[in-house]
C-alpha positions in Angstrom: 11.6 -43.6 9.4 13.2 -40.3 9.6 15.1 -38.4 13.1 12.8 -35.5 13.8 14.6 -34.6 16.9 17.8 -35.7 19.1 19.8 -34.8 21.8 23.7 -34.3 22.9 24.4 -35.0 27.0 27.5 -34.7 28.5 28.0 -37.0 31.5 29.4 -35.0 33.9 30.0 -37.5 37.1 28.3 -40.7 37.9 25.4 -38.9 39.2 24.5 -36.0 37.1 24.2 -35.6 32.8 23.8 -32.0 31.6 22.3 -31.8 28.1 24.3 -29.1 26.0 21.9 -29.5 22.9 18.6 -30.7 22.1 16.4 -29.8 18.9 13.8 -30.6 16.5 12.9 -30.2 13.1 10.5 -27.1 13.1 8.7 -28.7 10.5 7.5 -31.8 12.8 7.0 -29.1 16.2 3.5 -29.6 16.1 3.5 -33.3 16.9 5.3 -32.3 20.0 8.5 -34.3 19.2 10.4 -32.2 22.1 8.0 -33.3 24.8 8.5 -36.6 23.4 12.3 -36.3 23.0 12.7 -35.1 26.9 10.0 -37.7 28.3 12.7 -40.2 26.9 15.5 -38.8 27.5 14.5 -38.6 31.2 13.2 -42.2 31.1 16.1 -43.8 30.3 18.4 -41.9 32.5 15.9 -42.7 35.4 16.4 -46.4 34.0 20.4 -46.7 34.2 20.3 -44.6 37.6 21.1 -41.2 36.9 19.4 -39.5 39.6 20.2 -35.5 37.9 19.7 -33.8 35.1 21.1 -30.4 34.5 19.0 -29.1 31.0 21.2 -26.3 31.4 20.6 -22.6 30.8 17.4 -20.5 29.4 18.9 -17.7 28.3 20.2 -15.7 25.2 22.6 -13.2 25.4 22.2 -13.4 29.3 18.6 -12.3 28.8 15.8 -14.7 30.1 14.2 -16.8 27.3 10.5 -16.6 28.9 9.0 -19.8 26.4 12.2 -21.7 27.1 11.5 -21.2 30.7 8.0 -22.2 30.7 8.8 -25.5 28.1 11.3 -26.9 31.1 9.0 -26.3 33.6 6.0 -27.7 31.1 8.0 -31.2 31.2 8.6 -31.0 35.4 11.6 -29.4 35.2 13.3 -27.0 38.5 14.5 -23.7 38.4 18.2 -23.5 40.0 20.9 -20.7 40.1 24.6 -21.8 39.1 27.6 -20.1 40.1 29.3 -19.0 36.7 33.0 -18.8 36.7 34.8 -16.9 33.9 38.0 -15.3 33.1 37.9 -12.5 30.8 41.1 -13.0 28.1 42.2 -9.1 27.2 
């Protein structure tokens, strides 16, 4: 009856999505709605094709989030490197 969790994905080409947000109410954390959201998530990309997923970043403040890490690779996820491009406006 009520959203506990959700997600926002950018499709970024016909072959890779990049989720930019995805959250749950800390309230319902204990029934694991995250695993549940990203096991979805995944499944009905892998359904319509979409052989990539970029989950994006684990970081705050360009420091490593260690628990974010270890919750992407918890669900199967890879660790990657991206190129970061940037132009600093003085």
């Amino acid at each position: 009856e009520n959203n506990v969790a959700a997600a926002i994905v950018f499709h970024l080409s016909k072959t890779i999505v990049r989720v930019v947000y995805w959250g749950d109410l800390p309230k319902f954390s204990e029934l694991k709605t995250m695993n549940y959201l990203s096991y979805n998530v995944f499944q009905y990309y892998k359904e319509i094709q979409i052989p990539f997923i970029d989950i994006g970043h684990s970081t705050v403040d360009s420091v490593p989030n260690h628990g974010l890490c270890e919750f992407k690779e918890s669900i199967g996820c890879s660790i990657g490197l991206l190129n970061e491009y940037y132009k600093e406006i003085n």
